[in-house]
C-alpha positions as CSV (number, residue, x, y, z in Angstrom):
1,X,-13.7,45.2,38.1
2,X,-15.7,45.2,35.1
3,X,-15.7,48.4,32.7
4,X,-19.3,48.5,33.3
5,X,-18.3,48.3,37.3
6,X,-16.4,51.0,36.9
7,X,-19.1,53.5,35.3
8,X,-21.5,52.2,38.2
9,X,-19.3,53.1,40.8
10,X,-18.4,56.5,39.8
11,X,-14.8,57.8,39.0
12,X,-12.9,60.7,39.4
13,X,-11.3,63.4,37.9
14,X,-7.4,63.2,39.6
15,X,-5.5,66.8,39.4
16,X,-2.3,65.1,40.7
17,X,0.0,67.8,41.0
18,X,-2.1,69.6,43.2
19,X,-3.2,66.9,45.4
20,X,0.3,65.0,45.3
21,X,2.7,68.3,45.6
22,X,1.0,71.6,45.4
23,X,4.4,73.2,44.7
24,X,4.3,72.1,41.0
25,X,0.4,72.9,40.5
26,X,0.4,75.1,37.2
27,X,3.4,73.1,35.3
28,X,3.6,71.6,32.0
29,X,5.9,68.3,33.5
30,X,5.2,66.4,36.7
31,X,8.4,63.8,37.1
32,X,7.7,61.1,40.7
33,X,9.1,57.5,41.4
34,X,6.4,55.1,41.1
35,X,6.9,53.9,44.1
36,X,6.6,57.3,46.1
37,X,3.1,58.0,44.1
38,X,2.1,54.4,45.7
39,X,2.7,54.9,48.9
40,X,0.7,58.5,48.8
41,X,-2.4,57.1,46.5
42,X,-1.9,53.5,47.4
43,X,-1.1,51.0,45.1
44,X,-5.0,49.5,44.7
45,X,-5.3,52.8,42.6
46,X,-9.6,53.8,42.7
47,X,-10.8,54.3,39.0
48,X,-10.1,58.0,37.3
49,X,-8.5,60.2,34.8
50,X,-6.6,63.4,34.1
51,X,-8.0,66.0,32.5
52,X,-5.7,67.8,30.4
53,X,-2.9,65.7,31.1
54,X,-1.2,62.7,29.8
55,X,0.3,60.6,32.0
56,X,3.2,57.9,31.6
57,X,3.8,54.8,34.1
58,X,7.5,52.9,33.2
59,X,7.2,50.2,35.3
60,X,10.8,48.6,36.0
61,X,10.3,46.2,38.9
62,X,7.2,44.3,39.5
63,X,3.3,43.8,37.9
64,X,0.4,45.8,36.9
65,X,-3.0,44.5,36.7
66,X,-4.9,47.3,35.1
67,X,-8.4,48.4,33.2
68,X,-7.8,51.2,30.5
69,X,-11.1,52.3,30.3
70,X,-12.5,48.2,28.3
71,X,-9.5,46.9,27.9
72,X,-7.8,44.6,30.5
73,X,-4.1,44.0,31.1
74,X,-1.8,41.9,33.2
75,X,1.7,42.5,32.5
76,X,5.3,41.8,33.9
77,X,8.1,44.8,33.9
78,X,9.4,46.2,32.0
79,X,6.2,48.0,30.9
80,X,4.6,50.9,29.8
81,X,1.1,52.5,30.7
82,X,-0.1,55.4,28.7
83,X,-3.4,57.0,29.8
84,X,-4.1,60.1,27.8
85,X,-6.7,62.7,29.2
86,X,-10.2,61.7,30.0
87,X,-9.3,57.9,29.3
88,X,-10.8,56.2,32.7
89,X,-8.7,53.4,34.1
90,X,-7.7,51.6,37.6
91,X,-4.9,49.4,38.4
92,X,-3.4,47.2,41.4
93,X,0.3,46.6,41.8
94,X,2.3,44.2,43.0
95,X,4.5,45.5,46.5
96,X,7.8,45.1,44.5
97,X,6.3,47.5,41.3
98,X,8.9,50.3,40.8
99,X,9.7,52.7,38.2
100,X,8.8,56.1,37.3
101,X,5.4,58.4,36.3
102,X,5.4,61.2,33.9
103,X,2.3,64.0,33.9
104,X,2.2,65.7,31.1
105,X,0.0,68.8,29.9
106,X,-1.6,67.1,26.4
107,X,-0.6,70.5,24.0
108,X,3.1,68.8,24.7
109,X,1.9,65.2,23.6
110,X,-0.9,66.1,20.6
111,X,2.0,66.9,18.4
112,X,3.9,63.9,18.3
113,X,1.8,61.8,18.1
114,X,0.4,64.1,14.6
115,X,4.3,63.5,13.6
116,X,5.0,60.4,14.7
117,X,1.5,58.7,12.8
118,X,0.6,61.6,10.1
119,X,-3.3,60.8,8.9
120,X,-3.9,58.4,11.5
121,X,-6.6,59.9,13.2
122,X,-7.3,63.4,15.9
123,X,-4.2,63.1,18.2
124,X,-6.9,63.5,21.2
125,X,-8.5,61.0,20.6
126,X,-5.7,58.3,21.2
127,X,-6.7,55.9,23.0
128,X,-4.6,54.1,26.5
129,X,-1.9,52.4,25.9
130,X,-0.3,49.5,28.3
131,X,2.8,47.1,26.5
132,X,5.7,45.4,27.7
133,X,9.1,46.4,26.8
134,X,10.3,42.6,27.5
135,X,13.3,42.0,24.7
136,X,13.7,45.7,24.0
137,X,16.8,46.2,24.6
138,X,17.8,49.6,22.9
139,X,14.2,51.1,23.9
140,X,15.6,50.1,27.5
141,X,18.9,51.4,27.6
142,X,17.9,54.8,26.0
143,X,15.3,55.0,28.6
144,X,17.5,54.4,31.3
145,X,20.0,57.0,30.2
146,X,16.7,59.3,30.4
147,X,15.3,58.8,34.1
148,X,18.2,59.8,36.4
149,X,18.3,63.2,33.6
150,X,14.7,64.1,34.2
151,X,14.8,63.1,37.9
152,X,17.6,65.3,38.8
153,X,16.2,68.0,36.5
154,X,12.8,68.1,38.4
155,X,14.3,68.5,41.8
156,X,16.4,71.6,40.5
157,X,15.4,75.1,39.8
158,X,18.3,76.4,37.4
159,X,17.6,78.3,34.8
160,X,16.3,76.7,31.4
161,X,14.5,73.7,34.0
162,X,11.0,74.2,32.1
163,X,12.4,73.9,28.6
164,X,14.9,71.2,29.3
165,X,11.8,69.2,31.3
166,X,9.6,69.6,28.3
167,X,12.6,68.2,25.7
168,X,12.8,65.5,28.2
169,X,9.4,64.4,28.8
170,X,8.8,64.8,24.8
171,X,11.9,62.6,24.1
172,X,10.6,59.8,26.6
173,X,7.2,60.4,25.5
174,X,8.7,59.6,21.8
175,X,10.8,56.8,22.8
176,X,8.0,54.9,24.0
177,X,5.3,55.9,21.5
178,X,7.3,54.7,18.6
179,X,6.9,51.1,20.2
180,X,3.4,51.0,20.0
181,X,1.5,50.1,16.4
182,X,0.4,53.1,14.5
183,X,-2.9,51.0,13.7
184,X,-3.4,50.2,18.1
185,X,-3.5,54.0,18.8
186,X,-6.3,55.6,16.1
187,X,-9.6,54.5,17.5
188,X,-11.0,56.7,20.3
189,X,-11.9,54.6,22.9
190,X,-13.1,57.8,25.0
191,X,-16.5,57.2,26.1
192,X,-19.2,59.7,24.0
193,X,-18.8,62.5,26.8
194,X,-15.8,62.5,27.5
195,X,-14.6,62.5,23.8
196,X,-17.2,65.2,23.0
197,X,-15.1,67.1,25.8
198,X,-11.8,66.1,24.5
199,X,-12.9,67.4,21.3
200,X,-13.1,70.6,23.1
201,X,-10.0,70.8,24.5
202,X,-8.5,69.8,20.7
203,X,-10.4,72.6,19.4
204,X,-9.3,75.1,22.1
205,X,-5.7,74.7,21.6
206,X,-6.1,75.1,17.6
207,X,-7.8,78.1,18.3
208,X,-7.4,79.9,20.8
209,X,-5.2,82.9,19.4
210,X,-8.4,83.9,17.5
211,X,-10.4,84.7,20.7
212,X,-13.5,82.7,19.5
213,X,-16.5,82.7,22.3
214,X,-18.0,80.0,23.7
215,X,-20.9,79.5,21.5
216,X,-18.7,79.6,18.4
217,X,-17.3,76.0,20.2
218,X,-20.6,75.0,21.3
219,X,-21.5,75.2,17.1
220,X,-18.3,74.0,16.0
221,X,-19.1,70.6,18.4
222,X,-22.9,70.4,17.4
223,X,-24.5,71.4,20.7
224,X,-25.7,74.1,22.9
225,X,-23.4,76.5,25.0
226,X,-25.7,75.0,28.3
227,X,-24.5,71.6,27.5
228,X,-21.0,72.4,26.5
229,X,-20.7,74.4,30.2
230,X,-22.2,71.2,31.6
231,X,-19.6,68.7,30.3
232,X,-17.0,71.1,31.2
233,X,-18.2,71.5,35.1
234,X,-18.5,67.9,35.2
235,X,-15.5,66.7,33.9
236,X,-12.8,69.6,34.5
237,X,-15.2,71.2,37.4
238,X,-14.0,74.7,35.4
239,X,-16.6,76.8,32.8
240,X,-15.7,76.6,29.0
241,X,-14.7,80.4,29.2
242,X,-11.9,79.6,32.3
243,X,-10.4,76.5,30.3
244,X,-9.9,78.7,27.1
245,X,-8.5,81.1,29.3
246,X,-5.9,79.0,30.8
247,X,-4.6,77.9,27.8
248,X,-4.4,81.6,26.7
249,X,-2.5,82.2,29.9
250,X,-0.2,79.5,29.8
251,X,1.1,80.5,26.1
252,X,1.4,84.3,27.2
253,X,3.7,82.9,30.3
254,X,6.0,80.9,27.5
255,X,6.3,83.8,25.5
256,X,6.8,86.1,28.2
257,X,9.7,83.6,30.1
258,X,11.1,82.1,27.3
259,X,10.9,84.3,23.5
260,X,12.6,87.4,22.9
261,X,9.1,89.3,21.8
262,X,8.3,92.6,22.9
263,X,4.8,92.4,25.2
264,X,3.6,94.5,22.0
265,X,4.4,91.7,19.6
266,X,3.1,88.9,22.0
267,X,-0.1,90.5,22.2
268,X,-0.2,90.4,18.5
269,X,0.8,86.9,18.7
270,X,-1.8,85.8,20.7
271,X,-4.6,87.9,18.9
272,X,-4.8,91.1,21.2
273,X,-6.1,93.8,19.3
274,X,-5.3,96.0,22.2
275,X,-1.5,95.6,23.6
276,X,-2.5,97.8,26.6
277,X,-5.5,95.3,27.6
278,X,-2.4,92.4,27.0
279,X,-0.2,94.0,29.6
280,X,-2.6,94.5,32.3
281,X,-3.7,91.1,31.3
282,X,-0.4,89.6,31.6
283,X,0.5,91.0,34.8
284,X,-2.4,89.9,36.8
């Protein structure tokens, strides 16, 4: 299928925690086999993305025959896929394709790739990333020390399982990155739209402690607050107001699980002027 086949066609927007296993809708780490998510989705996979998610394929068994949003790929395991959010792709597998599929949120990803490749461009806009791991040996036996962790870690709920997912996912994440050419993953290959709304996104999470409204974004990007709503409906189906709200939410559930800060000082934190209005807030 041609890129511009794709764009004719339509695509789609793919929340896969919620459609996949509804149990896990609202975490920061998604661990499946490969082969599990093929047999539910089907392994002639239709064209889409993830909003708001990165997502990893480790391939250790078979072929994958994939479009990342122009660019075309045929490769043998052992492989990677990298799709960061909003980047469109479609793939076919072989029957014998095995391995494992990471879903990541992208405020877990953005900051290794800034470490990993200081100066080399906006983290969101990394562009899809698909290369074999043929001849890599230590790249291979590290990784493989890593599934069966994260696997077993997934299926459990004992205490610490968010934090130790998130080292783990970051660790592979790192692992893998490292492989790939600083100078292959700087130019944003998201389509104008879709990296005006990744811009969004970027700019959310830098910001979003200082409680700045909607048209303050819509400025900040160079357009009206009509169009900014539209991109978001279209591509996350959610206003500009609900996605800055989530990401406020999701930092106020960290801080509230995880740090030893009084509700007082995590309203503070996250730029509550009003502590009170932060604990009724927080307990909805």
């Amino acid at each position: 299928m041609s890129s511009e086949a794709i764009f004719e066609h339509g695509y789609e927007n793919i929340d896969l925690v919620r459609e996949y296993d509804a149990r896990y809708a609202g975490e920061d780490v998604h661990y499946e086999t490969f082969a599990r998510l093929a047999n539910f989705f089907g392994r002639d996979m239709r064209p889409h993305w993830h909003d708001r998610y990165f997502q990893l394929h480790y391939l250790v068994t078979g072929r994958i025959t994939l479009q990342l949003d122009e660019h075309f790929y045929s490769v043998r395991a052992p492989l990677f896929v990298l799709t960061p959010p909003s980047v469109p792709h479609t793939f076919f597998t072989d029957p014998d394709s095995d391995g494992h599929v990471l879903t990541v949120r992208q405020e877990l990803i953005w900051p290794l790739v800034e470490k990993l490749w200081p100066g080399s461009g906006d983290a969101a806009m990394l562009q899809g990333i698909c290369l074999s791991l043929e001849g890599m040996e230590h790249t291979l036996a590290a990784l493989n020390h890593y599934w069966p962790i994260i696997s077993l870690e997934f299926q459990q709920n004992k205490p610490g399982r968010e934090i130790l997912l998130q080292s783990l996912a970051q660790s592979i994440f790192t692992i893998l990155l490292r492989e790939a050419p600083p100078n292959d993953i700087s130019t944003c290959s998201v389509r104008g739209e879709m990296c005006l709304f990744q811009k969004f996104n970027r700019l959310i999470d830098e910001n979003y402690r200082q409680h700045l409204m909607v048209p303050e974004y819509a400025t900040m990007l160079g357009m009206s607050e009509s169009r900014l709503t539209e991109l978001c409906r279209r591509f996350a189906n959610q206003s500009p107001k609900r996605l800055i709200f989530e990401r406020v939410s999701r930092e106020a559930r960290r801080l509230l699980l995880y740090s030893e800060q009084s509700i007082n000082q995590i309203a503070l934190d996250l730029g509550y002027k009003d502590p009170a209005y932060f604990a009724r807030f927080s307990t909805e």
